[in-house]
C-alpha positions as a Markdown table, in Angstrom:
| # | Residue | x | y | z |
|---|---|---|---|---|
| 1 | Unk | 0.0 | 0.0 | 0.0 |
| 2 | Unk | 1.5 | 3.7 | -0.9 |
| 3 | Unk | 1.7 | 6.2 | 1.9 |
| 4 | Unk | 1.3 | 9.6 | 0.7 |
| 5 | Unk | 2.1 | 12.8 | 2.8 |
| 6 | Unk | 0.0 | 16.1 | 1.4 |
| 7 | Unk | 1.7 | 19.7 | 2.9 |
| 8 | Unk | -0.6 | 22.2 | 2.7 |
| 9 | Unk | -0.4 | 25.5 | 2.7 |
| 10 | Unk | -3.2 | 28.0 | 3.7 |
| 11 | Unk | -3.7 | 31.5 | 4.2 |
| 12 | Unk | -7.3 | 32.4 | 3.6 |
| 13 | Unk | -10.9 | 30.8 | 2.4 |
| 14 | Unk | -11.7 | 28.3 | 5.2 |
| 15 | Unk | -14.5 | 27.2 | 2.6 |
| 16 | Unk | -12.2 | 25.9 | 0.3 |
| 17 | Unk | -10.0 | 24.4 | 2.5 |
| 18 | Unk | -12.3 | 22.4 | 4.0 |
| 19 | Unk | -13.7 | 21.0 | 1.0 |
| 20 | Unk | -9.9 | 20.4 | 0.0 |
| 21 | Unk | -9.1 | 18.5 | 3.5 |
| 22 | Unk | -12.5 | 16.2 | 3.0 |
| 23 | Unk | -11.0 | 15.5 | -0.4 |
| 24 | Unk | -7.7 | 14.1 | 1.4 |
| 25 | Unk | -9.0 | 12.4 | 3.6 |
| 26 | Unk | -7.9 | 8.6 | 3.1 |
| 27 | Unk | -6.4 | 6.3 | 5.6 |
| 28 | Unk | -3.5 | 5.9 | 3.3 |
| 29 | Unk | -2.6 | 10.0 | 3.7 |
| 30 | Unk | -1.3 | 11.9 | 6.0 |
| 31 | Unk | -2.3 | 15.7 | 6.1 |
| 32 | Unk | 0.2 | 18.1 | 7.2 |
| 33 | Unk | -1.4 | 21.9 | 7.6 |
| 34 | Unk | 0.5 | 25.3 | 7.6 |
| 35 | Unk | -1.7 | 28.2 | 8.4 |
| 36 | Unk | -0.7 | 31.2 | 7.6 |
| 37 | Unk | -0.4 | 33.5 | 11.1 |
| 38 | Unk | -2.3 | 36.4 | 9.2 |
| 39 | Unk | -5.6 | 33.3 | 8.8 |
| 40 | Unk | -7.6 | 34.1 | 11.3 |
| 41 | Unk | -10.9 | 32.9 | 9.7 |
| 42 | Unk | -9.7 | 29.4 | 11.1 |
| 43 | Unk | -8.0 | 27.5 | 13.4 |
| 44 | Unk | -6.3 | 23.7 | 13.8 |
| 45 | Unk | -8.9 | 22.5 | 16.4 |
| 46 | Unk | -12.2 | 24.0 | 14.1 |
| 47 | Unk | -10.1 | 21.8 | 11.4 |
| 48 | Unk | -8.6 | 18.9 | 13.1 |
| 49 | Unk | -12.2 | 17.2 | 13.0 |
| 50 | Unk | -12.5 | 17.4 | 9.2 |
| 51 | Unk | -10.5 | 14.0 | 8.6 |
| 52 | Unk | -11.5 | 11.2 | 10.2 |
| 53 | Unk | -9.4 | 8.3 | 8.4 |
| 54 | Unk | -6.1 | 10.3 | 8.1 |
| 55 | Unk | -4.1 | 11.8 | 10.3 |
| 56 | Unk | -4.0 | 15.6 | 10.3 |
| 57 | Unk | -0.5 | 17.2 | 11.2 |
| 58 | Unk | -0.1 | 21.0 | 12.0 |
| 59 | Unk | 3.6 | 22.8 | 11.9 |
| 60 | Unk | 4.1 | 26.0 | 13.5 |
| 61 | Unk | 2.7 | 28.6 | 12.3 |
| 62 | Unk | 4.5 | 32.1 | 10.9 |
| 63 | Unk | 3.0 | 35.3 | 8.6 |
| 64 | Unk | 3.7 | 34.7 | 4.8 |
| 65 | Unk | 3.6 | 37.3 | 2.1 |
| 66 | Unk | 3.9 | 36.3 | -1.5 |
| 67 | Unk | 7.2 | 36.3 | -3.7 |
| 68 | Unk | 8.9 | 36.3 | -0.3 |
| 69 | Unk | 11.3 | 33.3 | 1.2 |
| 70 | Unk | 8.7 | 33.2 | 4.0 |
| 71 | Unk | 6.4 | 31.0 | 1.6 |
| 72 | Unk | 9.6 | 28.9 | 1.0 |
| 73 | Unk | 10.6 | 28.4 | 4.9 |
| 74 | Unk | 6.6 | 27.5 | 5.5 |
| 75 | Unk | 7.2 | 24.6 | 2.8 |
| 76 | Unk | 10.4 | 24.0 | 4.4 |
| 77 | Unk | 8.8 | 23.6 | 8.1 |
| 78 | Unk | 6.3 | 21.2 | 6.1 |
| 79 | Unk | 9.0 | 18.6 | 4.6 |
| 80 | Unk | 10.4 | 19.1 | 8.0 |
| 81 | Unk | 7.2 | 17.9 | 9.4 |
| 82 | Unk | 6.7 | 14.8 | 7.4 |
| 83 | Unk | 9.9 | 13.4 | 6.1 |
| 84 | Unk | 10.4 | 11.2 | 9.0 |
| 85 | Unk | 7.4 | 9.8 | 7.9 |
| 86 | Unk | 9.2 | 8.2 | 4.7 |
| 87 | Unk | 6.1 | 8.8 | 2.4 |
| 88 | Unk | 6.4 | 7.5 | -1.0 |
| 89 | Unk | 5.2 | 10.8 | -2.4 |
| 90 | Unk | 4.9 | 14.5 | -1.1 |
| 91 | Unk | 2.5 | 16.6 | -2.4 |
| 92 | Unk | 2.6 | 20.2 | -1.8 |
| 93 | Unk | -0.4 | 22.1 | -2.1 |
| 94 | Unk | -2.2 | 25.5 | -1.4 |
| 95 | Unk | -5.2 | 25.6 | 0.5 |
| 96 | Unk | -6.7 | 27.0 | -3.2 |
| 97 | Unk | -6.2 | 23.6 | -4.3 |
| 98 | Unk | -8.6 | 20.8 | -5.1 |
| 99 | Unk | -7.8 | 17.4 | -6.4 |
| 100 | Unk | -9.4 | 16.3 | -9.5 |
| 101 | Unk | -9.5 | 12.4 | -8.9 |
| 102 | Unk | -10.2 | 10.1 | -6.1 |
| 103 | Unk | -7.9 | 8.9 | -4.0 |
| 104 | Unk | -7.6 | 5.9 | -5.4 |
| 105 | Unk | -7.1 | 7.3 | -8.6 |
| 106 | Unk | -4.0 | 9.8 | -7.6 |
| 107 | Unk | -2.2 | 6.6 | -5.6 |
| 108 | Unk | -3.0 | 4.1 | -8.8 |
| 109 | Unk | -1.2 | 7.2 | -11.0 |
| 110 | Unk | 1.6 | 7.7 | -8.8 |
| 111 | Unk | 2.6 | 4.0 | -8.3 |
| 112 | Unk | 2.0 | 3.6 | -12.1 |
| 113 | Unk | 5.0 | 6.3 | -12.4 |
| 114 | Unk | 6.9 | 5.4 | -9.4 |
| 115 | Unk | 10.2 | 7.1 | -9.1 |
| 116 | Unk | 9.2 | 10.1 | -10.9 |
| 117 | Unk | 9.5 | 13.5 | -9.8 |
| 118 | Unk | 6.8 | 15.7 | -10.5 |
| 119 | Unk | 8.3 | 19.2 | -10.8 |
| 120 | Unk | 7.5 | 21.9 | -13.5 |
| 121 | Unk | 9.6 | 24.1 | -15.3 |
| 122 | Unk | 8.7 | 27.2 | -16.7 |
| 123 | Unk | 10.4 | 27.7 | -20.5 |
| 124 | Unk | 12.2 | 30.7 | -19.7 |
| 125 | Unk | 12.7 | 33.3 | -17.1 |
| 126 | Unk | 14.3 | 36.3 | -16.2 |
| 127 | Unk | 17.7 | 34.8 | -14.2 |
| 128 | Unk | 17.6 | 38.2 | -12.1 |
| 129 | Unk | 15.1 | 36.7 | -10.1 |
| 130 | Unk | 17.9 | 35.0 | -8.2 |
| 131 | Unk | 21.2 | 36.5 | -9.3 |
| 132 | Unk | 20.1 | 40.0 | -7.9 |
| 133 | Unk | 19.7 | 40.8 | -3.8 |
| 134 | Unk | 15.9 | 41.8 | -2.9 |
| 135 | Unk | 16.6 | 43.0 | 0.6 |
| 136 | Unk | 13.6 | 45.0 | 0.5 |
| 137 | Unk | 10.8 | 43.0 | -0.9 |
| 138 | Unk | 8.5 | 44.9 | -2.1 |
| 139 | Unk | 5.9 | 42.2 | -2.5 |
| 140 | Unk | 5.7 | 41.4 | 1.2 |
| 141 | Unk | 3.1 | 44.4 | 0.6 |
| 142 | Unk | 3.1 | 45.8 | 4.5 |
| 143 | Unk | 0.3 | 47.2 | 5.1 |
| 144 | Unk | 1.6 | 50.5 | 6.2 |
| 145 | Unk | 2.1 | 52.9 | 3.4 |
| 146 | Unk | 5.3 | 54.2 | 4.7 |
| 147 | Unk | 6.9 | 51.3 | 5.2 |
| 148 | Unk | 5.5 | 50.4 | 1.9 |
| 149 | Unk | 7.1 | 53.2 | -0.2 |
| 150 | Unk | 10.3 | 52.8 | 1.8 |
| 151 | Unk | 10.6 | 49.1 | 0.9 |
| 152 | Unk | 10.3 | 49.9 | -2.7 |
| 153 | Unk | 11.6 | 53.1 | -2.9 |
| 154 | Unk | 15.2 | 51.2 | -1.3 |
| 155 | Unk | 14.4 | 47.8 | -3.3 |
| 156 | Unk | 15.1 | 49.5 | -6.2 |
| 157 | Unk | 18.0 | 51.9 | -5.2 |
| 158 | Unk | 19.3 | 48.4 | -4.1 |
| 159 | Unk | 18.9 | 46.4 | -7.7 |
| 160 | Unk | 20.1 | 49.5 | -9.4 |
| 161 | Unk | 23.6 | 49.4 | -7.7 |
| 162 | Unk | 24.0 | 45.8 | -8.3 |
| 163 | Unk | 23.2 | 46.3 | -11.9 |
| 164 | Unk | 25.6 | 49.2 | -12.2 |
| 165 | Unk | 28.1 | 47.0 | -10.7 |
| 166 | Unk | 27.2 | 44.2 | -12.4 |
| 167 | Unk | 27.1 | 41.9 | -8.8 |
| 168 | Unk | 25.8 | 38.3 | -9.6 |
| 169 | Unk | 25.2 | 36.7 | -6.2 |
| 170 | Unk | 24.1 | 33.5 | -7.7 |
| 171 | Unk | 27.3 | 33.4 | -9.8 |
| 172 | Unk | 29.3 | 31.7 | -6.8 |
| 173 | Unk | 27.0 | 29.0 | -6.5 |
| 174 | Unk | 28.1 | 27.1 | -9.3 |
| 175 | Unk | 24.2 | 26.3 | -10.2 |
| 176 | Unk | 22.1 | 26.2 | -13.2 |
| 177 | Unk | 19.8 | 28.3 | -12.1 |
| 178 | Unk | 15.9 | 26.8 | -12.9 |
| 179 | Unk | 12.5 | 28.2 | -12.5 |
| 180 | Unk | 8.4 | 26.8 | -12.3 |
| 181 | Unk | 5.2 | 26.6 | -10.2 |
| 182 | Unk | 5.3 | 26.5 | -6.5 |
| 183 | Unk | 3.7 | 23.2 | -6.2 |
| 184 | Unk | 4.9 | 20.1 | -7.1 |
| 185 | Unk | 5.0 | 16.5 | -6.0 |
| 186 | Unk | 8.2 | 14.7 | -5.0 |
| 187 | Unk | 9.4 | 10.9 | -3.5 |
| 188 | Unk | 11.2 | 10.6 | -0.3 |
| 189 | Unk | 14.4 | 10.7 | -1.7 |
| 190 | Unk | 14.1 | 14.0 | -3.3 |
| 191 | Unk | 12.3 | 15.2 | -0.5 |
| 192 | Unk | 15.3 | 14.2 | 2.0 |
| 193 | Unk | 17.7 | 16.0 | -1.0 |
| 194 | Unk | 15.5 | 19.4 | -0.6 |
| 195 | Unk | 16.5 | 19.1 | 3.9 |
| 196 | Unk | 19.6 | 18.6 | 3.1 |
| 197 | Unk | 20.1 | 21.1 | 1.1 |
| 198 | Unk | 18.2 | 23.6 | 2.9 |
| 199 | Unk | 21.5 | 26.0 | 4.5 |
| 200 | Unk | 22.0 | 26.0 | 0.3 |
| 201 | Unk | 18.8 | 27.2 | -0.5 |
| 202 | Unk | 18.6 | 30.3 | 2.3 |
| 203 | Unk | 22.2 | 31.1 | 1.5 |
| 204 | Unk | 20.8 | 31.2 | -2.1 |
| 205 | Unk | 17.5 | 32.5 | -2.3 |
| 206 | Unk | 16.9 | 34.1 | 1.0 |
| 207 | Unk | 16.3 | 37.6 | -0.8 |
| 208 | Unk | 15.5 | 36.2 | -3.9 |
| 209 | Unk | 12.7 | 37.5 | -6.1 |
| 210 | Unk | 9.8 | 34.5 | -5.6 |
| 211 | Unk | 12.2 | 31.8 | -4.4 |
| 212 | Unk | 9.2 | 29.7 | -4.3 |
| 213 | Unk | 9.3 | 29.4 | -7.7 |
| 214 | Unk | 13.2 | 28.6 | -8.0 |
| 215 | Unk | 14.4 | 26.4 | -5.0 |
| 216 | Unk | 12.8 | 22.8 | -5.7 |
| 217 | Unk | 13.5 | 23.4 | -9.7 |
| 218 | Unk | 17.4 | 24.6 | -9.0 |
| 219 | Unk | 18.2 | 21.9 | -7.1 |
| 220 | Unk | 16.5 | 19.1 | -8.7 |
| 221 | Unk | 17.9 | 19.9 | -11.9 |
| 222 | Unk | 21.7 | 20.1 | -10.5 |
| 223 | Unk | 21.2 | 16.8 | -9.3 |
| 224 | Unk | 20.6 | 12.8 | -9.9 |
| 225 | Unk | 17.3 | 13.7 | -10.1 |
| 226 | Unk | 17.0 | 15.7 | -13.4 |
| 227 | Unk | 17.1 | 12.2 | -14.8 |
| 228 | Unk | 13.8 | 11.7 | -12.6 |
| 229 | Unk | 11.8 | 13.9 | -13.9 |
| 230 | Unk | 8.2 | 13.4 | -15.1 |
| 231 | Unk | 8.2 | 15.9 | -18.0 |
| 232 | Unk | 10.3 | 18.8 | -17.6 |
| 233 | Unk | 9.0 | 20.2 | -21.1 |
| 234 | Unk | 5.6 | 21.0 | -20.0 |
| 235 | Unk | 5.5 | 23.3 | -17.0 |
| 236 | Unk | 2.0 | 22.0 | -15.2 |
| 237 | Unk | 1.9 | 18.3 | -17.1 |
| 238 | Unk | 4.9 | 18.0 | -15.3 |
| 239 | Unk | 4.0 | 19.0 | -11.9 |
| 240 | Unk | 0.8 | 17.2 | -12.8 |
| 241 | Unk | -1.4 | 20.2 | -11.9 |
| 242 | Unk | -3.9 | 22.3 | -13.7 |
| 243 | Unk | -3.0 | 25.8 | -13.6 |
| 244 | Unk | -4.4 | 28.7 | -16.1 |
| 245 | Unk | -2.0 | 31.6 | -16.0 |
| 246 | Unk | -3.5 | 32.8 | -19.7 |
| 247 | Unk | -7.4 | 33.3 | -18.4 |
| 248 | Unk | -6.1 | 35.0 | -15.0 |
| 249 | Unk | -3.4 | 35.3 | -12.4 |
| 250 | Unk | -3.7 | 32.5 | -12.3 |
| 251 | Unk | -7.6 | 31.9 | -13.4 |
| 252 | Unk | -10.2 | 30.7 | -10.7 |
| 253 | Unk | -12.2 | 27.7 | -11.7 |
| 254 | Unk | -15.9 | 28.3 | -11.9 |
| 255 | Unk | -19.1 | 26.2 | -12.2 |
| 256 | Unk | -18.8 | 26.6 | -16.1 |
| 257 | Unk | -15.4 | 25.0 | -16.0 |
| 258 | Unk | -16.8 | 21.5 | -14.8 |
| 259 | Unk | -16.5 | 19.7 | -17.6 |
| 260 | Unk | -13.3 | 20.7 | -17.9 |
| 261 | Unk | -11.9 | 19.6 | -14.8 |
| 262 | Unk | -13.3 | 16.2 | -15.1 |
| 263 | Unk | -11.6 | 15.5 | -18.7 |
| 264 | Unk | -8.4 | 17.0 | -17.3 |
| 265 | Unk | -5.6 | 14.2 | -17.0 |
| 266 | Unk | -4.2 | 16.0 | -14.3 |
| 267 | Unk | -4.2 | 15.0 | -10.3 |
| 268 | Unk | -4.8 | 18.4 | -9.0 |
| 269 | Unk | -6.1 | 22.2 | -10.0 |
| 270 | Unk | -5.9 | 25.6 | -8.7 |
| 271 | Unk | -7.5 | 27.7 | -8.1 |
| 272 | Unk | -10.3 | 27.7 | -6.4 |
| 273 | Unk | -12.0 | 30.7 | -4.4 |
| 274 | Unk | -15.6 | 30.4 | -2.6 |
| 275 | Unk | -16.2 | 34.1 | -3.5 |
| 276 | Unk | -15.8 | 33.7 | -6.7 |
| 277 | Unk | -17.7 | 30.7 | -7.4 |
| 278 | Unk | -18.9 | 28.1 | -4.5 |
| 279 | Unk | -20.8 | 25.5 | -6.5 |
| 280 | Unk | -17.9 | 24.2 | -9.2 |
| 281 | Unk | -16.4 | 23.5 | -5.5 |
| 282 | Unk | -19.4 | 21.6 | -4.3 |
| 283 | Unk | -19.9 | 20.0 | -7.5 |
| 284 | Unk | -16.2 | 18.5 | -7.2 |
| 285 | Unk | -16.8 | 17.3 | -4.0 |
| 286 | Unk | -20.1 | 15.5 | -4.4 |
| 287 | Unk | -18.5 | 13.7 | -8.1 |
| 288 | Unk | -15.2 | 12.6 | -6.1 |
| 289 | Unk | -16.9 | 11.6 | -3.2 |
């Protein structure tokens, strides 16, 4: 029998999350929950009750703010979390996330392609994401306006220096430097490569431009695992998710969208927002349930 671990991370629509941890809930899985500290709509003992068949994990809990390492630390606290656990596969997922097959379905596909690693790569991308120092992230968006304008105002006094002087902080790493989407699915073994290698990946990314999208996709390419991988080509059939970055940023699934989702191929689609549309959500659930 596999033994899947899914790391999710949440920072908002209870709704969806709840639909998302039914969805999960299989005596083969183990859940492990991040909340953002900022996700006050919710808490772990209003969501420990949800699954009743597998066991529901949550790791401590810090603020994250988009294109900043905090996301990647959060993951890291997940892998963390579960590794002991020795999980044929780890599935990292947003609490926007909702599978798109049974259970059975996502354990038959990953023991069909055992040994695979399920990471996607974008095409291209701008290599300043990593090679130039963000010490002032701009997209941690505080919500003071001061702070605000100061943060941007020095992030980009910052990036013009090091583009005058032509710094490459990346450069001494000695890396192929990769980027794709945040969520991915991975076997113990790369999952154990991603630990070790975590002093790497702060010393690397730590004021990186969205090092979420970087830090699985650097390393697993500079390693034994590039051979691994499921289909580096295709940036979301390899991470084996459903993503629309062409309708929206990325596009949020809606009741229209149903037939869609159920042709899709893929194990798992984002995103999904109960203000936006509620019923494709219900409609998922009832079909895979």
């Amino acid at each position: 029998m596999s033994r899947h671990a899914y790391l999710v991370l949440a920072h908002d629509d209870p709704y969806v999350l709840v639909k998302l941890l039914q969805l999960l809930d299989d005596r083969r899985n183990t859940v492990f929950v991040h909340l953002d500290k900022r996700f006050t709509q919710t808490d772990p003992s209003r969501l420990a009750p949800v699954c009743t068949r597998s066991e529901m994990v949550f790791v401590p809990r810090r603020k994250v703010f988009w294109g900043d390492f905090s996301q990647v630390d959060a993951a890291l606290r997940l892998f963390r979390a579960a590794a002991p656990g020795r999980y044929d596969y780890y599935h990292l997922v947003s609490g926007a996330d909702l599978p798109l097959k049974t259970q059975d379905e996502i354990h038959d596909f990953f023991s069909r392609h055992a040994g695979r690693e399920f990471i996607g790569y974008a095409e291209r991308f701008d290599p300043r994401w990593a090679t130039e120092l963000h010490f002032f992230n701009r997209y941690m968006r505080p919500t003071n306006r001061v702070e605000r304008a100061i943060r941007s105002r020095g992030t980009d006094n910052v990036i013009r220096l090091q583009r005058r002087l032509g710094y490459d902080h990346a450069r001494r790493f000695g890396l192929e430097l990769r980027k794709g989407s945040d969520w991915f699915s991975i076997t113990h073994l790369m999952a154990l490569h991603l630990l070790d290698n975590e002093k790497l990946i702060r010393r690397l990314l730590r004021f990186g431009h969205a090092p979420s999208e970087l830090y699985v996709q650097t390393l697993a390419w500079n390693s034994e695992f590039r051979a691994r991988l499921f289909d580096p080509h295709d940036e979301y059939a390899g991470s084996a998710r459903l993503i629309d970055w062409d309708r929206g940023g990325p596009y949020v699934f809606t009741e229209k969208d149903f037939g869609e989702l159920l042709d899709s191929d893929r194990m798992f689609a984002r995103k999904f927002m109960s203000s936006v549309d509620r019923a494709v959500v219900d409609r998922l659930v009832e079909h895979l349930s």
